[in-house]
C-alpha positions, -999 to 999 in steps of 0.1 A, spaced: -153 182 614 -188 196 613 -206 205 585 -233 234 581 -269 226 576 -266 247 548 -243 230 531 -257 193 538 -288 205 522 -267 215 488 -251 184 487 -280 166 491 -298 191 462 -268 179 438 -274 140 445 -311 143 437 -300 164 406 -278 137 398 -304 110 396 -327 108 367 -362 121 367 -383 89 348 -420 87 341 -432 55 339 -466 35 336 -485 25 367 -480 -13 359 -508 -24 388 -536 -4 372 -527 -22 339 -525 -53 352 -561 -49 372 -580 -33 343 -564 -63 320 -575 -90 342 -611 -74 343 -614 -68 312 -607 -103 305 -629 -120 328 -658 -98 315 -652 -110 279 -646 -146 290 -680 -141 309 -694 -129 277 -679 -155 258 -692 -184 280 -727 -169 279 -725 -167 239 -715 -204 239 -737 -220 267 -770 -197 254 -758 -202 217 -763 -162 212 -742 -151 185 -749 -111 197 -732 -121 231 -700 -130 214 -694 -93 201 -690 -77 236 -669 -107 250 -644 -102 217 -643 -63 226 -634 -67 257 -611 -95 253 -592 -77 227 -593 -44 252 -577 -67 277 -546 -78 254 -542 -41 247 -541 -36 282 -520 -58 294 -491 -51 269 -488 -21 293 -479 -43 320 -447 -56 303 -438 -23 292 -445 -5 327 -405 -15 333 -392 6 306 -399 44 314 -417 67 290 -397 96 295 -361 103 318 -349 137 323 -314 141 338 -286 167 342 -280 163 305 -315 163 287 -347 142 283 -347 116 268 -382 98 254 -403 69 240 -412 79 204 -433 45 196 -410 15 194 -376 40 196 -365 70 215 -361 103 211 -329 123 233 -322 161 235 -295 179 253 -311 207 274 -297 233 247 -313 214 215 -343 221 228 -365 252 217 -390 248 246 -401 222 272 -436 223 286 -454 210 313 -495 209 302 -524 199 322 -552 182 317 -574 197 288 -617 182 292 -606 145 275 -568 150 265 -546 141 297 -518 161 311 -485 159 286 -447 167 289 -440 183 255 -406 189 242 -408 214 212 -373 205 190 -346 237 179 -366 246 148 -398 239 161 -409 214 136 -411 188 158 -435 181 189 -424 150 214 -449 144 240 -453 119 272 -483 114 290 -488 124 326 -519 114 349 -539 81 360 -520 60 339 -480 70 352 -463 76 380 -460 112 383 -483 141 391 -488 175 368 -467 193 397 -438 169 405 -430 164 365 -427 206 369 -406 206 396 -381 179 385 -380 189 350 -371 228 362 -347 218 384 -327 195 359 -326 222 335 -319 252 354 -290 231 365 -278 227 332 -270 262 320 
């Protein structure tokens, strides 16, 4: 039995509509700003001690606190910032998340990169009180345009 071209394609359109869409940290860059961070400040920190220059041990703290901050991302990079699916999104809202159905949802927004503030998902809630965002760009794994594309095509395959 042969099947159409045609119809492979749409069975292969509902298997990619049937996995989820996830955004999710770009662990390496974490992990490589982390470590450089931290051998700056312990470079800093070695200076301060060997030169006994107190004014050296205030960049080496900096940075060494920057690279802890940093480096948190790394062990989160396995848990996804935001998942879309056939369903709805669902979303990191600080140490919980954050799920809507595709009809609980007053509005859902793709938004570039504005001068300083980076590229956003925004998912506006039914009586528009509530904003939920997730950040797009350098720092995750998805682009401006492939977080529009997935996201439409989840939800226009849920009405």
């Amino acid at each position: 039995m042969a099947v159409s071209t045609e119809r492979l394609e749409s069975l292969q359109d509902d298997v990619v509509d049937d996995q989820p869409f996830e955004i999710r940290r770009r662990a390496l860059l974490y992990l490589v700003v982390g470590l450089a961070a931290l051998a700056v400040g312990a470079g800093f920190g070695f200076l301060a001690w060997e030169r006994d220059d107190t004014a050296l041990w205030v960049p080496g703290g900096v940075l060494l606190f920057l690279a802890l901050t940093v480096l948190q991302g790394v062990r989160d990079a396995r848990t996804p910032l935001f998942v879309a699916d056939a369903h709805g999104v669902r979303m990191r809202d600080g140490d919980g998340w954050v799920g809507l159905l595709w009809s609980e949802m007053a509005d859902i927004r793709v938004e570039p990169r504005d001068g300083l503030l980076d590229a956003r998902v925004k998912v506006i809630s039914p009586d528009g009180r509530r904003i939920h965002t997730a950040p797009l760009g350098l720092g995750t794994t998805v682009s401006v345009e492939e977080a529009r594309e997935e996201i439409a095509r989840r939800r226009g395959g849920a009405y």
